[in-house]
TORKOL-4160 file (C-alpha; in steps of 0.2 Angstrom, whole numbers, padded with zeros to 4 digits, m for minus):
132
<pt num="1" X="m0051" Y="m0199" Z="m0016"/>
<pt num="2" X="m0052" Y="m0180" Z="m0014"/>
<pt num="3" X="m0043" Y="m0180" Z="0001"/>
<pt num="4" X="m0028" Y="m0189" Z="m0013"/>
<pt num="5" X="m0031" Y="m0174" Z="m0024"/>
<pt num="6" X="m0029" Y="m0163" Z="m0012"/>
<pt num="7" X="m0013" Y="m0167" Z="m0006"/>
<pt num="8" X="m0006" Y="m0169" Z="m0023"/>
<pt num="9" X="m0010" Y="m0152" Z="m0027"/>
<pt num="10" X="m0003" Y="m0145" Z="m0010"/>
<pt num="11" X="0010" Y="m0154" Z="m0015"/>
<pt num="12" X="0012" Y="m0148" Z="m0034"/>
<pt num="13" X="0009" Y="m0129" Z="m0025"/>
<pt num="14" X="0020" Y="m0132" Z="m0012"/>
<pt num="15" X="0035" Y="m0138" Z="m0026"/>
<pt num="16" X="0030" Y="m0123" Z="m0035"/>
<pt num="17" X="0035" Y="m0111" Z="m0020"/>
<pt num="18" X="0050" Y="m0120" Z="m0016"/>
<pt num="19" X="0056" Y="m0118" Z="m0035"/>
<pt num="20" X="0052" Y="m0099" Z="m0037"/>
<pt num="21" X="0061" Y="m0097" Z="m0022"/>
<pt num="22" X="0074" Y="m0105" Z="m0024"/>
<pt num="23" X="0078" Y="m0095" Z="m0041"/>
<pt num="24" X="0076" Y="m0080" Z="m0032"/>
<pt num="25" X="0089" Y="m0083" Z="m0021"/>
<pt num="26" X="0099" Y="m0087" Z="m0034"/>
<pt num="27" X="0098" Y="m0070" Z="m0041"/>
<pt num="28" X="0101" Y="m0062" Z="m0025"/>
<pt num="29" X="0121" Y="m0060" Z="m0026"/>
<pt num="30" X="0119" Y="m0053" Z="m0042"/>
<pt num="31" X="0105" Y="m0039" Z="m0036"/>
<pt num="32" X="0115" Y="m0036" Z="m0020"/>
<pt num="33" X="0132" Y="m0032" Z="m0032"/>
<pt num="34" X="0118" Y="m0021" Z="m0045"/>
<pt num="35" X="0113" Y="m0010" Z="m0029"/>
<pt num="36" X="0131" Y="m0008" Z="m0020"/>
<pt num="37" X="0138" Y="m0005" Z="m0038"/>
<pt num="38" X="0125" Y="0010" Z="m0040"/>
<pt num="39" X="0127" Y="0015" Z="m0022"/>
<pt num="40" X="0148" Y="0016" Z="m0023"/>
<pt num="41" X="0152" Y="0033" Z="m0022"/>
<pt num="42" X="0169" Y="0030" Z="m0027"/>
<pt num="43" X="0163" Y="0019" Z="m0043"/>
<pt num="44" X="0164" Y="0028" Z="m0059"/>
<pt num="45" X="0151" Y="0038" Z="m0064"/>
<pt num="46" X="0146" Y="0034" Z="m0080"/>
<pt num="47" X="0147" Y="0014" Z="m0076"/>
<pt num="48" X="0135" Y="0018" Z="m0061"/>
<pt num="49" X="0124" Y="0028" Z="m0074"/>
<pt num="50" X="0122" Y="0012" Z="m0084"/>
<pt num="51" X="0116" Y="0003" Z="m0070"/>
<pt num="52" X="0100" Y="0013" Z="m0071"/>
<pt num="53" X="0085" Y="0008" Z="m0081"/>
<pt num="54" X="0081" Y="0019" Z="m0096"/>
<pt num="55" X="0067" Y="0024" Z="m0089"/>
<pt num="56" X="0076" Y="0029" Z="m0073"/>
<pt num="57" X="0091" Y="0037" Z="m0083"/>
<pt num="58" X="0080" Y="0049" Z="m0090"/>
<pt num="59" X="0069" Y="0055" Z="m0076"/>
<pt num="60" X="0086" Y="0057" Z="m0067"/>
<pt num="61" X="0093" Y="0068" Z="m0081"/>
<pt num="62" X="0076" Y="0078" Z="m0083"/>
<pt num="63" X="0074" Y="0083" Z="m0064"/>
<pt num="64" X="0094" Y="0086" Z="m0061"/>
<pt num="65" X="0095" Y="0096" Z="m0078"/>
<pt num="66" X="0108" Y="0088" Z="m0082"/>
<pt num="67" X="0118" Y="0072" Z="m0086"/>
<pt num="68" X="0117" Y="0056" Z="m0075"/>
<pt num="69" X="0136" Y="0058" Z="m0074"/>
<pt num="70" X="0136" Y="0074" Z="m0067"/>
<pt num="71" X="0122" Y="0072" Z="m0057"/>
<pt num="72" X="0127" Y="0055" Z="m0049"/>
<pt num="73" X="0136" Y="0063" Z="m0036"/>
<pt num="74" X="0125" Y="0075" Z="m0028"/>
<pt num="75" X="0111" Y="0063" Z="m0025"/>
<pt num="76" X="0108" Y="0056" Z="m0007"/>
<pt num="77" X="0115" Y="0039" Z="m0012"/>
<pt num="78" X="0122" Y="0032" Z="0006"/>
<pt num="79" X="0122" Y="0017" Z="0002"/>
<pt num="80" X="0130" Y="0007" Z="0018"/>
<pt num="81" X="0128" Y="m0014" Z="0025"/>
<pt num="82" X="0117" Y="m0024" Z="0015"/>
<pt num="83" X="0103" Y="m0028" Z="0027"/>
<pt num="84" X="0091" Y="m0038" Z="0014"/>
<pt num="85" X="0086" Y="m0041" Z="m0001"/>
<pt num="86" X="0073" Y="m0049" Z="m0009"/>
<pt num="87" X="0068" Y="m0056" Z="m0026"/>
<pt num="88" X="0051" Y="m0058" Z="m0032"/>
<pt num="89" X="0052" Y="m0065" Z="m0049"/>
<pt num="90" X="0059" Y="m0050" Z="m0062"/>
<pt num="91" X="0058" Y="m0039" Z="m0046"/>
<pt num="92" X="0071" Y="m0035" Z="m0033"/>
<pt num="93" X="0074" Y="m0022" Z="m0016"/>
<pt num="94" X="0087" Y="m0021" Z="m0006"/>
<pt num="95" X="0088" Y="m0012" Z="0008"/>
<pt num="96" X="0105" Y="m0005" Z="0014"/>
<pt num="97" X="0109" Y="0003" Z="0030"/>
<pt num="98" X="0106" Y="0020" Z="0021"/>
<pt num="99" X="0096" Y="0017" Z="0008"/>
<pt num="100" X="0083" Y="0007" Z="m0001"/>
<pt num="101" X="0083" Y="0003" Z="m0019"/>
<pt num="102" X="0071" Y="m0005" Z="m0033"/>
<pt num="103" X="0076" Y="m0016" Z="m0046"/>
<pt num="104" X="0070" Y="m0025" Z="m0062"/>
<pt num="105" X="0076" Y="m0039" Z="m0072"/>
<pt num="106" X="0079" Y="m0035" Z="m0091"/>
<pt num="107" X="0089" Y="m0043" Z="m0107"/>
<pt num="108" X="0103" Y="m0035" Z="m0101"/>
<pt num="109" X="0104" Y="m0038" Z="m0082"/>
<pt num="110" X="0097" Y="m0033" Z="m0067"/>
<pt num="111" X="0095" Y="m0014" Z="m0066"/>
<pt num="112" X="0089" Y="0000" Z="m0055"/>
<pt num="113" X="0071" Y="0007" Z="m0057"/>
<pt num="114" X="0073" Y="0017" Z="m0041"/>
<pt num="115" X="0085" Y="0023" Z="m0029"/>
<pt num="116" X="0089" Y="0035" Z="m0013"/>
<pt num="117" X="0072" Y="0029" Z="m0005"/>
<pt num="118" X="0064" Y="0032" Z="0011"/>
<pt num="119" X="0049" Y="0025" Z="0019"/>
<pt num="120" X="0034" Y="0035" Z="0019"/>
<pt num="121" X="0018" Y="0037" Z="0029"/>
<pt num="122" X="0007" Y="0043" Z="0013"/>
<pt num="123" X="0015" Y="0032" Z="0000"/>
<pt num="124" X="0027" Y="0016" Z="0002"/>
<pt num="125" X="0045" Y="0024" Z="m0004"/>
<pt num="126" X="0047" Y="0043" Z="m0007"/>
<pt num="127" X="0063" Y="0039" Z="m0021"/>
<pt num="128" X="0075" Y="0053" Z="m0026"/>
<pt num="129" X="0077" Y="0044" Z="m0042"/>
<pt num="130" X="0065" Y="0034" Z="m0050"/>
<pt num="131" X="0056" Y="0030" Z="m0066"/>
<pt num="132" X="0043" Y="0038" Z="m0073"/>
């Protein structure tokens, strides 16, 4: 009888898996476009700006001293291929051949929580722009 439980409940976990997965792959193009949007140099500034969580946005603006749109374009964005990206629930990277970037899932769309990322030997991701 146990061995009957068991299986049902792998079974049940295993489903479980196999549905958060799959919805995270579903969300995958629309992260990828978020990150390569936000990383297009030659995109428009203030539409790349809105791509941005508030959070991020202001942090941005307070260590540049100035306005997202102003400061979009000195920051190390270099962007590049898309090489992965991964989905955990509300929760998103993507790594390009330049960069790395953080997002999150909010009632208004996938936006960028950090950006301009390098991997770190003291922390996981040293990030030119990231919330606060």
């Amino acid at each position: 009888m146990r061995a009957v439980r068991r299986l049902r409940c792998g079974a049940a976990l295993g489903l479980g898996a196999l549905l958060l997965t799959g919805c995270a792959s579903t969300q995958e193009p629309e992260v990828q476009r978020v990150a390569t949007a936000f990383e297009n140099s030659g995109g428009e500034p203030g539409a790349r700006c809105d791509l941005l969580t508030p959070k991020a946005l202001a942090a941005l603006e307070q260590n540049q001293s100035q306005a997202c749109s102003d400061a979009i374009g000195q920051l190390p964005l270099n962007g590049g291929a898309v090489r992965s990206v991964q989905v955990w629930g509300g929760d998103a990277q993507v790594e390009l051949s330049g960069d790395t970037l953080f997002l999150t899932e909010t009632h208004a769309g996938w936006k960028v929580t950090a950006a301009a990322c390098k991997p770190n030997t003291d922390a996981p991701y040293d990030c030119e722009v990231e919330a606060g």
